[in-house]
Wavefront OBJ file of the C-alpha trace (Angstrom):
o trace
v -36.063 -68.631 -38.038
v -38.565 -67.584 -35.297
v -38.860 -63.719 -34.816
v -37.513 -64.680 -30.964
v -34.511 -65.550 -32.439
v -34.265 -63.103 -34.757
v -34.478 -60.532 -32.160
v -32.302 -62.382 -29.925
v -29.597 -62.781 -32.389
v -29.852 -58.641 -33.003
v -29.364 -57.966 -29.647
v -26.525 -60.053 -28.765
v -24.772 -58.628 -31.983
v -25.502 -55.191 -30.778
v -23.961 -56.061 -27.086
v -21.128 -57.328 -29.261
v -20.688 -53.901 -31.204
v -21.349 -52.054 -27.904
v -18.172 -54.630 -26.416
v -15.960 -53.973 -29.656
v -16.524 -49.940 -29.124
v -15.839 -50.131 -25.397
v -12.597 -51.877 -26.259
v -11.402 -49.404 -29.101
v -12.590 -46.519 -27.143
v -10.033 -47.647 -23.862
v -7.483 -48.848 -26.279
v -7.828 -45.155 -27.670
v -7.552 -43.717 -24.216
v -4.487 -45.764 -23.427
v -2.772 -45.043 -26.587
v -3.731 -41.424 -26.156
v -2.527 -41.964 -22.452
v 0.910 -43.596 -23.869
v 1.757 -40.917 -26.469
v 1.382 -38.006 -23.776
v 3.600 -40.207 -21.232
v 6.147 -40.396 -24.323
v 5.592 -36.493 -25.149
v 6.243 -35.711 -21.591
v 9.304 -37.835 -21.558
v 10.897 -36.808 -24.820
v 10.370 -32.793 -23.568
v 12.118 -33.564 -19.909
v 14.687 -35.010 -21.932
v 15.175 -32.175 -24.452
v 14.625 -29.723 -21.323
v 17.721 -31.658 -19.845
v 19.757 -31.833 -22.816
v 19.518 -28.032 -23.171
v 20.159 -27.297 -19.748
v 23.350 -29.038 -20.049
v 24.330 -27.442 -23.660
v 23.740 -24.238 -21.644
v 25.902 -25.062 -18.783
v 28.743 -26.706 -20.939
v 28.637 -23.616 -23.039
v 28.635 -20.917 -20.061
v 31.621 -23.160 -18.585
v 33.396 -22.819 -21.875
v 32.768 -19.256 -21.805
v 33.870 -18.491 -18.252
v 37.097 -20.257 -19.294
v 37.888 -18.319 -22.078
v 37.217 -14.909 -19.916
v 39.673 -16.240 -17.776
v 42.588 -17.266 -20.239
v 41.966 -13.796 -21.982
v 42.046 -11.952 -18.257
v 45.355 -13.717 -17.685
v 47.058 -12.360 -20.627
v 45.620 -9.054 -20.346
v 47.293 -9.229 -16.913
v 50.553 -10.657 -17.999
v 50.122 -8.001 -20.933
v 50.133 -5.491 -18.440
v 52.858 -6.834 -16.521
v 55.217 -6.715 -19.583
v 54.132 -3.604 -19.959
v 54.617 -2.161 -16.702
v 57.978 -3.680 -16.228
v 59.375 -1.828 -19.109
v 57.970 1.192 -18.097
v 59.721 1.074 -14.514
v 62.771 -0.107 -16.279
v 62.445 2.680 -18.832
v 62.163 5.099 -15.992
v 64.889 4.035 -14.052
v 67.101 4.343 -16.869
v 65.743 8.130 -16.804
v 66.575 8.991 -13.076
v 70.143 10.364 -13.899
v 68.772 12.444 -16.684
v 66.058 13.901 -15.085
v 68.335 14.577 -12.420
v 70.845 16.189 -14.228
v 68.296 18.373 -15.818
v 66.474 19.221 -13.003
v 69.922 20.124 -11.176
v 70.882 22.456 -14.536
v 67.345 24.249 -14.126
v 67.756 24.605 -10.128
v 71.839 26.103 -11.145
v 70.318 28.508 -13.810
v 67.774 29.158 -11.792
v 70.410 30.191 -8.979
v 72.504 32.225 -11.598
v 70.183 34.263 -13.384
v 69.523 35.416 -9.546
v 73.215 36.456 -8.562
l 1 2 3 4 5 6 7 8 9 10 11 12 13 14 15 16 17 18 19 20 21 22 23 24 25 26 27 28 29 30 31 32 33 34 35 36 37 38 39 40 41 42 43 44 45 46 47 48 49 50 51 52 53 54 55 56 57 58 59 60 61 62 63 64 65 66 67 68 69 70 71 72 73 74 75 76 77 78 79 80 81 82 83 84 85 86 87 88 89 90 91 92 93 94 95 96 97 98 99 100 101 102 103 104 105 106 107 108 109 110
């Protein structure tokens, strides 16, 4: 084989290899490209996941303040009605103490 040839035949491989690394090297960048598309994608995803999980759980929370502050309330309803009840039933005694008091009160001044 003539050294033309020879040469010839060396060059055009080394276009080739120069062809075959300018291919990997984009297909490298594209992959690279595709994984950080994917990352970037998977994290919005998470970020919106646990923005709901947050929002279901502070709704869950906010209605269980609000059943407990309704029977804290009805609690203190209860409550408050037998203490008006109890003090009703009261009146007459207190006022027949307080009118023995005032009486003695009188008396011990005659």
């Amino acid at each position: 084989m003539p050294e033309t040839q020879v040469l010839e035949r060396i060059k055009d491989a080394e276009r080739e290899a120069e062809e075959i690394v300018a291919e990997a090297e984009q297909e490298a960048d594209e992959r690279i490209q595709e994984a950080r598309d994917e990352a970037d994608r998977i994290r919005e995803e998470a970020r919106e996941e646990a923005e709901a999980a947050a929002t279901e759980r502070l709704d869950d929370a906010n209605a269980d303040i609000e059943e407990e502050r309704e029977e804290i309330l009805a609690e203190g309803r209860t409550e408050r009605e037998s203490l008006e009840t109890a003090a009703e039933e009261r009146v007459d005694d207190v006022t027949d103490y307080v009118i023995d008091l005032f009486e003695e009160a009188v008396h011990a001044q005659t």
